[in-house]
N, C-alpha and C positions, 0 to 999 in steps of 0.2 A: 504494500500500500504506500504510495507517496505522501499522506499525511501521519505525522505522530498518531501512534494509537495511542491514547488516555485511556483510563480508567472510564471515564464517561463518553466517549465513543464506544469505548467495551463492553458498557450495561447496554449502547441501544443498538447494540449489535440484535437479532431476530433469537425469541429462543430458540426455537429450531435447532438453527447454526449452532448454538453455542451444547447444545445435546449432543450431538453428534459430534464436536469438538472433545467436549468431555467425557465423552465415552463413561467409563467405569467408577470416574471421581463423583457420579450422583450431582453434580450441578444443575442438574433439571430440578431438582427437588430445592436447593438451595434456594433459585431464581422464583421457585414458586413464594417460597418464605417471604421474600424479599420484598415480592411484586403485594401478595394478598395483606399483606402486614399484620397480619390477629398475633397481639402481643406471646401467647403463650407456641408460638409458631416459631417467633426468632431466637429459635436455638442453636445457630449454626455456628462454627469458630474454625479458624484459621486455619486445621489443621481438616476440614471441609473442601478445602479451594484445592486443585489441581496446583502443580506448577506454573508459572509463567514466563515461558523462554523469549516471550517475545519481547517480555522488560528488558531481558538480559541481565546478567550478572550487577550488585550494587561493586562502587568502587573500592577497591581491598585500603584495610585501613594504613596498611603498609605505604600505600600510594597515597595516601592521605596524610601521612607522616613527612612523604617524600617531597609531597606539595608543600605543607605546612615549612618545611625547612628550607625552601628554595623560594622559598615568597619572599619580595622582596621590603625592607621597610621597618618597623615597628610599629606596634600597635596600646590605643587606650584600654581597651576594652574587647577580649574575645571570648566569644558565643557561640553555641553549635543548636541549630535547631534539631529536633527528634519528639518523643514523647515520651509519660510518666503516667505517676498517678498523687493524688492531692485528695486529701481528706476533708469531708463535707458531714456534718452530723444527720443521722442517720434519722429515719421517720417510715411509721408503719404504713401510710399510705402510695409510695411510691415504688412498690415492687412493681414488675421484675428489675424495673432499672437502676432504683438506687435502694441500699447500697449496692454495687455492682458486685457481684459472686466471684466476676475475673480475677479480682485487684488482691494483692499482697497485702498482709496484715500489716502495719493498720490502716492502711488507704482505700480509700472507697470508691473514685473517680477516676475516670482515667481522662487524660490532658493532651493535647498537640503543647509546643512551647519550644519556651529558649534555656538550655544549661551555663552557667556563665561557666570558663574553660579557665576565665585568665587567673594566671598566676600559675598553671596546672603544667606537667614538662608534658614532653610528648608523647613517652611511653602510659601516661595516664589520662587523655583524650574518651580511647575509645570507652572507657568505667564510666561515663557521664551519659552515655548514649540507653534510653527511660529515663532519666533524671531531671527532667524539666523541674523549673520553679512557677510559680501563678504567685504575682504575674512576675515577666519576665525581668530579668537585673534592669534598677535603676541606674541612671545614668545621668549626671551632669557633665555642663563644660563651660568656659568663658565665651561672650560673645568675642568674635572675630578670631576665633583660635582653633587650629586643626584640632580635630579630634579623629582617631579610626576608630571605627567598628570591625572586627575580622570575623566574619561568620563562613562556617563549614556547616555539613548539616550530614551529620549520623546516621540519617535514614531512621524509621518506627521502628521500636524494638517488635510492639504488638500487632504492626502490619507491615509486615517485609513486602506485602502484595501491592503494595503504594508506592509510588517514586515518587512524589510532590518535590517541586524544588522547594528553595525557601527564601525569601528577600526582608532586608530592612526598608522600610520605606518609614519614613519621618513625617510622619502626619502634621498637620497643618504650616510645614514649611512651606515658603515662599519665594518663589525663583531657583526651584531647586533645576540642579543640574543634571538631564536626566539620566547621565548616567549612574550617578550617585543616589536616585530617585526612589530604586527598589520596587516600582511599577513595572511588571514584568513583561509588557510590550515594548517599553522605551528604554527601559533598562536589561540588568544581568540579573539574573535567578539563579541560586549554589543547586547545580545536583549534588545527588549523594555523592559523597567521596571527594568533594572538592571546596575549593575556600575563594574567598574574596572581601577584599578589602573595601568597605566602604567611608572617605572621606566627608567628614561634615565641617564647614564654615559658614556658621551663622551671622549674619548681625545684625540679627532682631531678638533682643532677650525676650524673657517669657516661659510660660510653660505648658511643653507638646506631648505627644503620645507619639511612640513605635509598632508598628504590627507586620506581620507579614502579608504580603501582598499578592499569594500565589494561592487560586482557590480560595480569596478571602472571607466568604461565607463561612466557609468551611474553619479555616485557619484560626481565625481570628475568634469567633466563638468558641474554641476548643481550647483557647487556650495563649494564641502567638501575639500577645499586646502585653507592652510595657508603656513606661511612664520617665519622660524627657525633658529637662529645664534647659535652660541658656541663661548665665549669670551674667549683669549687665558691668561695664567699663565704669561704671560709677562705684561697685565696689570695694572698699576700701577708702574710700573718703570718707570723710566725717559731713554732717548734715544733722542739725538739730538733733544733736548726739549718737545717730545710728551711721554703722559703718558696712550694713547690708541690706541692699535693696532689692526691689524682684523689677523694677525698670531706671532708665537713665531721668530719672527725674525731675532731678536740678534744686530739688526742696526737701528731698527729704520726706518728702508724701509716702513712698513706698519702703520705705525703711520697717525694718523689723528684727524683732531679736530671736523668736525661732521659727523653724519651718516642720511640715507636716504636708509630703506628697499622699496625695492617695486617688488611687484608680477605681472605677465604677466597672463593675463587669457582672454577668450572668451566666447562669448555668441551666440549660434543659436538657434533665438526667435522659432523656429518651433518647436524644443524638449521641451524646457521648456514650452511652451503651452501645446502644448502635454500630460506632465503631471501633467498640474493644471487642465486637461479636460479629465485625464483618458483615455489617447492614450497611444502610444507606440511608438518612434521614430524608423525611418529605419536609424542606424546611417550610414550605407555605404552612405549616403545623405548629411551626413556633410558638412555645408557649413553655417562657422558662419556670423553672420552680425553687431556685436559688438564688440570692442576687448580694455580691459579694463587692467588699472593700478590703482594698490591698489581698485580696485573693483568700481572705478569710469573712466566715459570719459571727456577729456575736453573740456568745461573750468570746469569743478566741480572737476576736478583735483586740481587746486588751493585753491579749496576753504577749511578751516582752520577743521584741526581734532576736530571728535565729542568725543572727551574723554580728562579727566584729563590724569589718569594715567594708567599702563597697567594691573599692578596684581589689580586694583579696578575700574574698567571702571565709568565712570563720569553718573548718571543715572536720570532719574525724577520719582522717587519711586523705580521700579524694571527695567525701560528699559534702554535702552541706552538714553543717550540727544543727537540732532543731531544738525550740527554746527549751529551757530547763522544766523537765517534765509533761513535755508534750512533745512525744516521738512523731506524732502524728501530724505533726506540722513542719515536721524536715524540708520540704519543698514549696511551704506558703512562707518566706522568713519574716516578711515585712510585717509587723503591728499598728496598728492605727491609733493608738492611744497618743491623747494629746497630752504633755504634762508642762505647767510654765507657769511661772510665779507670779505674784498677784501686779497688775499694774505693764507687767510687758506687752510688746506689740506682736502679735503670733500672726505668721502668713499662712493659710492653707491652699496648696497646690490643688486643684479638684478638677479631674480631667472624668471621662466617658467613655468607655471603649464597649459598654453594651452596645444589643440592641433598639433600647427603648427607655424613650424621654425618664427620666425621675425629679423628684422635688427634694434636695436636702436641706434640713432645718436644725437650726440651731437653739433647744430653749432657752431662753433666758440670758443671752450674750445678745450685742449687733454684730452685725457683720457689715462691711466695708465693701464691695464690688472695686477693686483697682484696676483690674485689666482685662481682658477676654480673648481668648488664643491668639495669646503672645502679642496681645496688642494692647498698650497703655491706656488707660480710659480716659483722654484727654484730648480738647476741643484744639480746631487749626491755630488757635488765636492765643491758646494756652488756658482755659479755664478747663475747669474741673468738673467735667462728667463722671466720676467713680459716685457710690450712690450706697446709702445704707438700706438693710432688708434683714431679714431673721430667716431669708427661705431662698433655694435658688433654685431654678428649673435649667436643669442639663439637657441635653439632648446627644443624641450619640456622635462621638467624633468632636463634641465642645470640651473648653477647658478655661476654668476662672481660678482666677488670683485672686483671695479672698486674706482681708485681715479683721483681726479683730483685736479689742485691747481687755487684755485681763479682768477681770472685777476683784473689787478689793475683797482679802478674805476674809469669812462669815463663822471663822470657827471649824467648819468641818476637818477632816482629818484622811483627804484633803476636801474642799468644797467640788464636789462633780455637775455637769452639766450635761446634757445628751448631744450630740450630734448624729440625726436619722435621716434615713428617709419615709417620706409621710404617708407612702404610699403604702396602702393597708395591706397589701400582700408582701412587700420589701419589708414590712415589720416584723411578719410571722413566715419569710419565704416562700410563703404560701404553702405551707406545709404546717405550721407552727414551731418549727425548728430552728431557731437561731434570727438575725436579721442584720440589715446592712445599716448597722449604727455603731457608733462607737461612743464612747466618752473623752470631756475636758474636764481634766484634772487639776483645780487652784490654789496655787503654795502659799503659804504665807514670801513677803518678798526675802528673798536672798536664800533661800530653801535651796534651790537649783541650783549649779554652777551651769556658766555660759555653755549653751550649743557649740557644741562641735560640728556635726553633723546632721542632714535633715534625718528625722524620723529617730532622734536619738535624744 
C-alpha cells in the first residue's frame, strides 16, 4: 500500500478481510467485542491480537542509546514518552472499569504520558519505559533564554500493538517556529527508538501548558499534558519590595512571594480501560468521572510532593520516590496544597488541559485576575485591566495568573481555606470519591521560611 497503514486505517479495514487475515488468532471475535460494545463483552487483552509485521520491528534500545550518544548539544530537561499506571481512589459504582483489574498493586489506572529521564545515565533509560508521571514534569525557564527539551519515546509497555509517535508542542505559544512547534504536520514527531531535541525561546512570560500532539484526543486525555511558565527579565529587581514577578510590569503589580502551578485534567475510566484491554473508545461518549488537580483528587491533594527537586527528581535507584506513606502516589509527585504566611502575596498558576469548561473558587480569600495565557492584563495606554473575583471559569486549553494576599491569622492551627471546583460533580467526581479541591493553609507571619521553589 502506498499510504502509512495506522492503527485507524487498520480498524476500517472490512471484517471480512481482517478474518481471513487472522486466520486462527480468533480476531473475528475480538472485532465483534469491539464493534457491539456490551460492557461485560470487552474482555479481550493483548495477548488476543495476532502479531503485527507490518508495524515492523520497534527500534532496539541499543540504537537508542547509540542515538542518545551521538546527538548533538546538551540538554534542560529530558523526557521519554510511553505509559504507566497512577492511582485514583477507588468507588463501587464504576466496574468493570475502575478500578482496572490490569494495573499492579497499588495503581489502578492506566496512563499515556511523559517519564522525566534527566539526570538518568544511559544504561538506565530503558527502566522508565510504564513509568509515566500525571501530569507530566514541570518545567520553567527565563524569558528570552534557550531552553531544550530532549524527548525519545519508549514505545507502550501495555500496547507494543501501537506505534504512536510522540511530540512537545507548547500550547498557547506565539510565533512559534514550526519546527520547534510539535504539531505533527509542520513539525517532527519521535518514533519509537529515536530522540529529538526540541529548542524553546520565548519572550513572552507567562504561564503555558505542554501536551503531545500526535492522536491528541487520544494522547492528551490519557494522560500527555504538562504545565509550562516563562519567568519575566524583571526578575530580580526590586519593586515595592518584591523581587518576583509573573510579568514585566514596571510597578510591581505582579510581584509575589510564592507560587503554586496547578493543572486541571480529567479522567473517563471507560477509555482508559479501554486501552489497557485493547479497545477503542467511542469518544463522542465522553463522559468523565474523575477530575483531577496536579494529577491527584482530594484529600491526596494535600498530601506532600514526591520529589526533591525539578531538573533531578528525588528517586529510589531509577524511579520516582513517592511521598512518605503513600506508595500509591509514586507517579502523581506534585501536591496542590497551598501553605504561606499571613499577609504575603501568593501567585497561582491555573492552567486547563481537560476537556470541559470548570469554575474554581476560592472561599473566603479575593483573588486578583493579572494575566490570561501569558498575557498581562493591561490596557495599550497602560491602565489596569487585572480585576478581583472569588471564582474563575477555565475552559480547556486556558490559563490565569491568579494572586491573592494572605488574611491575617485567626488562631487556627493553621487557618485553612478551600480552593474547589463548584461544579457539583468535580466535588464528588461524580462518583462520590474524592474531588478536585484543595486547601490554603495560613501561618501566622514568619512561620515559613522564603520559597525556594514553586509548589514547595
Amino acid at each position: 500500500m502506498k499510504n502509512k497503514l495506522t492503527r485507524r486505517n487498520f480498524l476500517k479495514l472490512s471484517g471480512s478481510a481482517l478474518a481471513a487475515a487472522a486466520g486462527s488468532y480468533g480476531l473475528t471475535t475480538l472485532l465483534h467485542d469491539k464493534l457491539l460494545w456490551p460492557a461485560e463483552a470487552k474482555v479481550a487483552t493483548l495477548a488476543d491480537l495476532p502479531p503485527a509485521p507490518f508495524c515492523g520491528p520497534p527500534q532496539s534500545i541499543d540504537q537508542l542509546l547509540v542515538d542518545i550518544a551521538q546527538a548533538a548539544g546538551n540538554y534542560d530537561l529530558f523526557l521519554a514518552g510511553t505509559d504507566g499506571w497512577i492511582y485514583i481512589p477507588p468507588t463501587q459504582n464504576l466496574a468493570p472499569y475502575h478500578p482496572d483489574t490490569a494495573a499492579p498493586d497499588p495503581f489502578n489506572t492506566y496512563m499515556f504520558g511523559f517519564a522525566n529521564l534527566t539526570g538518568l545515565q544511559s544504561g538506565e533509560i530503558e527502566s522508565q519505559k510504564m513509568k509515566v508521571q500525571h501530569p507530566a514534569p514541570m518545567f520553567w525557564f527565563p524569558q528570552d533564554t534557550e531552553f531544550t527539551a530532549r524527548l525519545t519515546n519508549l514505545g507502550l509497555g501495555m500496547r507494543p500493538d501501537l506505534i504512536d509517535d510522540h511530540t512537545i508542542h507548547f500550547h498557547g505559544r506565539r510565533n512559534a517556529i514550526p519546527f520547534f512547534d510539535g504539531e505533527p504536520n509542520t513539525s517532527i514527531a519521535v518514533p519509537i527508538g529515536r530522540i529529538f531535541d526540541y529548542v524553546f525561546d520565548i519572550p513572552m512570560p507567562g504561564t503555558y501548558m505542554y501536551h503531545c500532539h500526535v492522536e491528541e484526543v487520544e494522547h492528551v486525555h490519557l494522560g500527555m499534558t504538562g504545565l509550562v511558565f516563562v519567568t519575566p527579565a524583571q526578575n530580580g529587581t526590586n519593586h515595592n519590595g518584591f523581587t518576583k514577578f509573573v510579568y514585566n510590569d514596571g510597578d510591581g503589580s505582579t510581584g509575589y512571594d510564592r507560587e503554586f502551578p496547578m493543572l486541571l485534567s480529567d479522567v473517563w475510566s471507560e477509555a482508559h480501560w479501554d486501552f489497557s484491554h485493547v479497545q477503542l473508545p467511542e469518544w463522542s461518549d465522553y463522559k468523565p468521572n474523575y477530575y483531577l488537580l496536579n494529577g491527584r483528587v482530594y484529600p491526596d491533594t494535600l498530601k506532600p510532593n514526591g520529589y526533591v527537586d525539578f531538573a533531578h527528581p528525588n528517586r529510589t535507584g531509577t524511579d520516582l520516590t513517592p511521598p512518605s506513606g503513600s506508595p500509591e502516589l509514586q507517579f502523581q509527585p506534585y501536591s496542590s496544597l497551598v501553605t504561606c504566611n499571613e499577609g504575603e502575596r501568593v501567585l497561582i498558576r491555573l492552567a486547563n488541559l481537560g476537556f470541559l469548561r470548570q469554575t474554581m473558587s476560592m472561599a473566603g480569600i479575593k483573588m486578583r485576575v493579572v494575566g490570561k495565557d501569558a498575557t498581562l492584563l493591561k490596557g495599550r495606554n497602560g491602565e489596569d485591566l487585572s480585576y478581583f473575583t472569588d471564582s474563575i471559569s477555565i475552559g480547556p486549553g486556558e490559563a490565569f495568573d491568579i494572586i491573592f494576599e494572605a488574611p491575617s491569622h485567626q488562631g487556627g492551627n493553621p487557618d485553612k481555606y478551600l480552593f474547589y471546583n463548584r461544579n457539583s460533580l468535580a466535588m464528588g467526581n461524580g462518583t462520590g470519591a474524592g474531588a478536585q479541591m484543595t486547601e490554603v493553609h495560613v501561618y501566622p507571619a514568619g512561620t515559613l521560611a522564603p520559597q525556594t521553589e514553586p509548589l514547595t
